[in-house]
Steps between C-alpha positions, in 0.01 A plus 500: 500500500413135525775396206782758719402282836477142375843388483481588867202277577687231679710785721157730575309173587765326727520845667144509574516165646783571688356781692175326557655205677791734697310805551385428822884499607469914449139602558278382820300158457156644569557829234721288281200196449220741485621757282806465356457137434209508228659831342831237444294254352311757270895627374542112502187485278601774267843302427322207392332700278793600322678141541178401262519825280560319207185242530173753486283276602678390847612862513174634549369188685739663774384848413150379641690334799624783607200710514321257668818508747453894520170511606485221733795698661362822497140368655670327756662738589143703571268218564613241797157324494573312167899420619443112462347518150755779386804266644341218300510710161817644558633135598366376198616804259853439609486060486367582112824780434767280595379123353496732159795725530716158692415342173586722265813607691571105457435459148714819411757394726480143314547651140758759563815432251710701721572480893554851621431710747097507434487108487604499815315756705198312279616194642509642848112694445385099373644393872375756730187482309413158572591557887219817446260233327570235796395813753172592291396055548605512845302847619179404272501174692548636830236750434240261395569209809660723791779265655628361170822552622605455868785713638386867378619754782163712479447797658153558551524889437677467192385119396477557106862657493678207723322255255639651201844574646474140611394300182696688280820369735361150475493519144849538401637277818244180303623646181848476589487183643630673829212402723549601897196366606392786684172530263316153418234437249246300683179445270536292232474796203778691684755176503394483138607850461808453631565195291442724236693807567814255569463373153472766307778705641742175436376428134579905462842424630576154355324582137512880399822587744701182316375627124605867599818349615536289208426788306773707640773257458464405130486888460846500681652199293375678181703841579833309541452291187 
């Protein structure tokens, strides 16, 4: 089954991101961060597992992820008196995933001979994986010195959902280099985060974007010779 799947890994896995970061477009914000959220990340999980099928000892490094993810989610889902500590677990479950899976999407990206159609989804995973990694800094930081980041529109019925909706958009604007302004970092860790996420995402663009592309056009110049 695994073998019949893997040469989809880099279309199942951008999918999964996909969904997680556009789902909310479909299903309500308060359903959609509560429930169908975590269940994403969990498919998410289960797609880096494959993406490291071939190295056993990642593989079931993530294999222990995601049953730590799957009962965090299923207790919180039961037991709101621990919600702090399970958000913590969960927060840190996920930061572990993708600074592992980013990598080795990277490095397989790196020494692929050929540019085709799974390079480049891979390429696109690496991307929105960093953006997901930038989210994870931001939200652990936020969580641990409330006011990090000045500019969240919180509601105070559904505060944990407007944070995540909110960080997550700050991410990729810093990682894109867009910046509005409407969100500030305003403690000195989160204006070193955002130094941070700004890098990585252009190194990602300047370094392993330029070798795909350089990749790509030797492999053109070789079919016409």
């Amino acid at each position: 089954m695994i073998e019949k799947l893997y040469p989809y890994r880099f279309e199942i896995f951008f999918f999964s991101q996909v969904t997680i970061l556009f789902g909310s477009l479909i299903v309500p914000s308060a359903i959609f961060e509560n429930i169908v959220s975590p269940i994403l990340f969990l498919i998410n999980l289960l797609a880096g597992i494959l993406l490291l099928s071939t190295k056993k000892n990642l593989m079931w490094f993530f294999v222990v992820l995601l049953l730590v993810s799957g009962v965090v989610f299923g207790s919180s889902l039961f037991e709101n008196r621990n919600e702090k500590f399970f958000n913590f677990i969960r927060m840190i479950t996920y930061f572990l995933f993708y600074v592992v899976v980013t990598f080795e999407i990277i490095m397989q990206v790196w020494k692929a001979e050929f540019v085709n159609k799974n390079v480049i989804l891979g390429l696109i995973s690496g991307y929105v994986s960093l953006g997901l990694i930038g989210f994870f800094i931001c939200i652990s930081i936020e969580m641990a010195d409330h006011g990090s980041f000045k500019g969240l529109m919180l509601d105070s019925s559904n505060r944990g959902e407007m944070i995540t909706e909110e960080l997550m958009y700050y991410s990729y604007i810093t990682m894109l280099t867009i910046g509005y302004g409407d969100i500030v970092p305003v403690t000195s860790l989160s204006k070193k985060a955002a130094i941070l996420i700004g890098l990585i995402g252009q190194f990602y663009l300047v370094i392993v974007t330029a070798i795909v592309v350089g990749k790509y056009i030797n492999q053109l110049h070789r079919k016409k010779d």
